[in-house]
C-alpha positions in Angstrom: -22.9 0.2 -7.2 -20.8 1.8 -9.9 -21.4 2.0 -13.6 -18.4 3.1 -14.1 -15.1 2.8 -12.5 -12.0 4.1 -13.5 -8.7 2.7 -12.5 -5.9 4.7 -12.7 -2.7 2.8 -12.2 -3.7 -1.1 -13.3 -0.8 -2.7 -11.5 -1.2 -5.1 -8.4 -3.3 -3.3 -6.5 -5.1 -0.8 -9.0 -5.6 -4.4 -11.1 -6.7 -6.6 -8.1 -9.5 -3.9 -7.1 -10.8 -4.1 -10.9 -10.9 -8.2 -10.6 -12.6 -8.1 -7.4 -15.1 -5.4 -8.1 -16.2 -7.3 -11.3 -16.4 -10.7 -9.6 -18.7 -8.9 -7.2 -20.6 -7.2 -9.8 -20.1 -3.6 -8.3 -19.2 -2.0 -11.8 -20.9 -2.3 -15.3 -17.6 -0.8 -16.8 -14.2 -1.2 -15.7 -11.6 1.0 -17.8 -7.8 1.3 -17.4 -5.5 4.6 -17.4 -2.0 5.0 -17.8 0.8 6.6 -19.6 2.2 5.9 -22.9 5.4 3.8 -21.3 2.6 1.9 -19.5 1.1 0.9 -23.0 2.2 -2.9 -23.0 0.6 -3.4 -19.1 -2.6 -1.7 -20.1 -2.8 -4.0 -23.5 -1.9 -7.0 -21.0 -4.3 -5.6 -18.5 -7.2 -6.0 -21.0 -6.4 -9.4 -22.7 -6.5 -10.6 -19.4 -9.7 -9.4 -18.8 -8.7 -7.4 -15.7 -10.0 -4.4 -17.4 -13.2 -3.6 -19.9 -10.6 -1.2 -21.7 -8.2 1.3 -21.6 -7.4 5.0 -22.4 -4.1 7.1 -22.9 -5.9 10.3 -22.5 -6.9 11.4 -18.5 -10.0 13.3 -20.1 -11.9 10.0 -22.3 -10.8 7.8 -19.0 -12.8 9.8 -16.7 -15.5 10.5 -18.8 -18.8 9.4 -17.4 -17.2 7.4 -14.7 -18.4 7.6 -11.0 -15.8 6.6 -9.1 -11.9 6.9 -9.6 -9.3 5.0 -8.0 -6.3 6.3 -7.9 -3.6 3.3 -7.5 -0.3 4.8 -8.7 2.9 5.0 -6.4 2.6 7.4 -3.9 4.8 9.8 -5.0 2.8 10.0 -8.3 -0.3 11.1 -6.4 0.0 15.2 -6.6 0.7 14.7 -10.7 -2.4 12.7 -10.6 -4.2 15.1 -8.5 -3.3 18.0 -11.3 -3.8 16.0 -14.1 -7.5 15.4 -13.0 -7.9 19.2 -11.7 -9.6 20.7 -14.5 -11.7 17.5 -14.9 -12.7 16.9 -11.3 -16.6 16.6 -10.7 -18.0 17.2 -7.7 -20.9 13.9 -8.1 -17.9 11.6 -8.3 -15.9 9.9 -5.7 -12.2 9.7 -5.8 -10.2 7.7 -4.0 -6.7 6.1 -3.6 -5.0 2.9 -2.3 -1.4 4.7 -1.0 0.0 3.5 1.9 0.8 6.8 3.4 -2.0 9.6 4.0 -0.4 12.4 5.1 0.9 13.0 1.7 -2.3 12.4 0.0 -4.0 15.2 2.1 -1.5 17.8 1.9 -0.9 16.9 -2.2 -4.8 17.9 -2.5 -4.2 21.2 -0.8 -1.1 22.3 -2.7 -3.5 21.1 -5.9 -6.5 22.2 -4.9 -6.1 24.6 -2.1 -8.4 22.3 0.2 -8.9 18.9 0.7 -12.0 18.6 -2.0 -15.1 16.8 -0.1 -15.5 14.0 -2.7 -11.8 12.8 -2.2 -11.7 9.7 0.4 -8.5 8.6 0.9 -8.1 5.1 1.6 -5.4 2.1 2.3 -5.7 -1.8 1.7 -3.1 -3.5 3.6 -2.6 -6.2 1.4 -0.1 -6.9 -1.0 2.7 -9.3 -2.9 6.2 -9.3 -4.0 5.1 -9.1 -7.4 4.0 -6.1 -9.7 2.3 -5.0 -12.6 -1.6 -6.3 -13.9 -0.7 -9.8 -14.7 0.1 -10.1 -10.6 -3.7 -9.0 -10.4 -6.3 -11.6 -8.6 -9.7 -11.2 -7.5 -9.2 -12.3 -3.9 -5.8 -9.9 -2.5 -8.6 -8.2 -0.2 -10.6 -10.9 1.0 -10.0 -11.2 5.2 -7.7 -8.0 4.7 -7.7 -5.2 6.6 -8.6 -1.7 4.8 -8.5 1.9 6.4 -9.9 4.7 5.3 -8.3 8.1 6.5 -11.3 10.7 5.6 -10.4 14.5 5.8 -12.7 16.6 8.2 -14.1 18.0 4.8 -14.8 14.9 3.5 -18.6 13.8 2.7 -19.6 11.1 5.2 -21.9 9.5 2.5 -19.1 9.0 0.1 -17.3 7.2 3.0 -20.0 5.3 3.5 -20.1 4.1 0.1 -16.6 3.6 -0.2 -17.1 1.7 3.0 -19.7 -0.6 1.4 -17.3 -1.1 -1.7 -14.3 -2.1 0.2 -16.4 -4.8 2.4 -17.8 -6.4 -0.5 -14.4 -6.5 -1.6 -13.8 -8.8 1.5 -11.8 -6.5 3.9 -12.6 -5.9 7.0 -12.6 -1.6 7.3 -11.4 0.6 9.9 -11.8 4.4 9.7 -9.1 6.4 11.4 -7.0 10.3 10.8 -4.5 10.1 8.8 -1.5 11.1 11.0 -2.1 8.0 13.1 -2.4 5.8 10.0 1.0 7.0 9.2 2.6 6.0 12.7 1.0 2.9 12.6 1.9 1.5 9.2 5.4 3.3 9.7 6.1 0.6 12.8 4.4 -2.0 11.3 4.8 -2.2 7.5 7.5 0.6 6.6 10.0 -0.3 8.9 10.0 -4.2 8.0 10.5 -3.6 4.6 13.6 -1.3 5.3 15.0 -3.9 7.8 14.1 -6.6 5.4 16.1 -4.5 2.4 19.0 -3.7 4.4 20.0 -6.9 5.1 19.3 -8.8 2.1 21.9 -5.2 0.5 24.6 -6.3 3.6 24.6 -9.9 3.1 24.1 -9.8 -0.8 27.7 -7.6 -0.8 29.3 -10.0 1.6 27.6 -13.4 -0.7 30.1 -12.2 -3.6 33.0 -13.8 -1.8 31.3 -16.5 0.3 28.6 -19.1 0.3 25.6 -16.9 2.3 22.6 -17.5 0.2 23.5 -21.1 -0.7 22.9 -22.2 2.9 19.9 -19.4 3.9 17.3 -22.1 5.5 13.6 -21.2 5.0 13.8 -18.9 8.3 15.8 -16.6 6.2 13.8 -16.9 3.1 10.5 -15.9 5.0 12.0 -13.0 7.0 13.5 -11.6 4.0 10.2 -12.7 1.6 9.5 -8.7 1.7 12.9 -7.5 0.1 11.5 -9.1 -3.2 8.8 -5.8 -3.5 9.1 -3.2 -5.7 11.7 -0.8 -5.0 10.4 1.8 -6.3 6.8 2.0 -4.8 8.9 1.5 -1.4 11.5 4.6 -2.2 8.4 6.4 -2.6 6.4 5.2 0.4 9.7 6.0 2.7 10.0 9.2 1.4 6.3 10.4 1.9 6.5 9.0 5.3 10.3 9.5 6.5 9.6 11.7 9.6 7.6 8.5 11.7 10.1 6.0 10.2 13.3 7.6 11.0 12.7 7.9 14.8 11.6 3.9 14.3 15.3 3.3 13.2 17.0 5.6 15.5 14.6 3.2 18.3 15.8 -0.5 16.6 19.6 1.0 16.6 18.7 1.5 20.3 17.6 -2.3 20.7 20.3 -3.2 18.9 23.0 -2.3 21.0 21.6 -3.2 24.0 21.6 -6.8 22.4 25.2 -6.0 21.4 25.8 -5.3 24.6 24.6 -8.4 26.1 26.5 -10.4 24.0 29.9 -9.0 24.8 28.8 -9.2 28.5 27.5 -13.0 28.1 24.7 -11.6 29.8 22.7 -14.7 29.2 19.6 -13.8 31.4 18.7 -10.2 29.6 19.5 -12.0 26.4 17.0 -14.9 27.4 14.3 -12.4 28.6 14.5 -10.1 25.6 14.3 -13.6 23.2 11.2 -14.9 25.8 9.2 -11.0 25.5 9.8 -10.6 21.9 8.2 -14.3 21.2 5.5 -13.4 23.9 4.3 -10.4 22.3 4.1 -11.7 18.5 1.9 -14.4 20.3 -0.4 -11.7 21.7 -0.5 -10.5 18.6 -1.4 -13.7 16.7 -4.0 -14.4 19.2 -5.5 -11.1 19.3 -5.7 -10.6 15.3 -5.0 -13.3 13.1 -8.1 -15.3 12.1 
């Protein structure tokens, strides 16, 4: 598909796409870019064989390649954008793997002053608690769901091929605008984690003078499995998407006073009936999309 793809970013994601594109055979080269305090990762990236090789400097990197992916945090991705500004060409595809949009549409226009028509924004919803190339493995994407959030400007036959890539990569792709990406993932991904990191930061402070996390039953550990990810890849993905998340919390500090409320009331019925939805629903949802 590719001769040459470049990966910039080789951490869990940036390195898993590299794996599963060469166990696929979709690239003849597979090279690495990253920053000199990124060195040791690159170096482990290619004694691992995740990559073919790797490149300090943006303009060798890109060279010759035909398709970059762009798998830094998200709040690296207008840098990136203006490092590769004087190099962009038009017969490559660019893309990314953020997990907001938005921000990767309205980086290109402060960069570029448009959205260019050979940038095709994309986001694999798949993921672990750990980081870095040596988390890397050829399957992350396999059953996964992928969405690709194309600009109006952007070239339908690059999302096609980008399409093509990602299925052989084993997800399963959806194509939908941005801004409704953002709302969804906000409910569904961003909000979780925050929950998930909030709690583990309240009971961890209270665990210094008692016995919490000695007696945390596997409930516990899997509903708090998400507090393990990387913090800062989450600051940034917060950030960039803060306006759909904060009305999210403002909603669950809604929800959680009303089951405050029941409690001091002893209303066991409401209490009962909120327990009985709330289990009903995740059941819809398990039958509806879970394979």
């Amino acid at each position: 598909m590719f001769n040459k793809l470049c990966i910039i970013g080789v951490g869990l994601i940036g390195g898993s796409v590299a794996r599963a594109a060469r166990q696929q055979g979709l690239s003849k080269t597979i090279l690495g870019f990253g920053r000199e305090d990124d060195l040791v990762n690159l170096q482990t990236a290619k004694q691992l064989g995740v990559i073919d090789d790797y490149c300090l400097n943006i303009s060798e990197a890109v060279t010759n390649a035909d398709c970059i992916v762009i798998a830094t945090p998200v709040g690296a991705i207008e840098s990136v954008f203006t490092l590769l500004k004087p190099l962009w060409n038009e017969k490559v595809i660019y893309t990314d793997v953020g997990s907001t949009k938005i921000n990767v549409i309205t980086a290109a226009e402060r960069v570029f002053g448009c959205v260019p028509d050979n940038l095709v924004p994309a986001h694999p919803i798949a993921g672990a608690e750990q980081s870095g190339a040596v988390a890397a493995v050829d399957d992350l994407f396999v059953n996964k769901r992928l969405i690709i959030t194309p600009d109006k400007s952007t070239r339908p036959d690059m999302v096609q091929t980008m399409r093509k890539f990602w299925e052989r990569l084993g997800t399963q792709v959806a194509i939908m605008d941005a801004a409704h990406h953002d709302a969804i993932l906000a409910a569904t991904s961003h909000l979780p984690h925050i929950v998930a990191f909030a709690l583990v930061d309240m009971l961890g402070h209270k665990d210094e003078q008692s016995e919490i996390f000695k007696y945390a039953a596997s409930g516990f550990k899997d509903f708090t499995r998400i507090a393990s990810s990387d913090p800062t890849m989450w600051l940034d993905i917060c950030i960039a998407n803060k306006n759909e998340i904060i009305p999210l919390i403002q909603q669950l500090k809604v929800e959680l006073d009303k089951v405050e409320s029941l409690l001091y009331s002893n209303d066991n019925e409401q209490l009962f009936n909120t327990f009985t939805y709330a289990g009903k629903a995740r059941q819809r949802f398990l039958d509806l999309y879970e394979n």
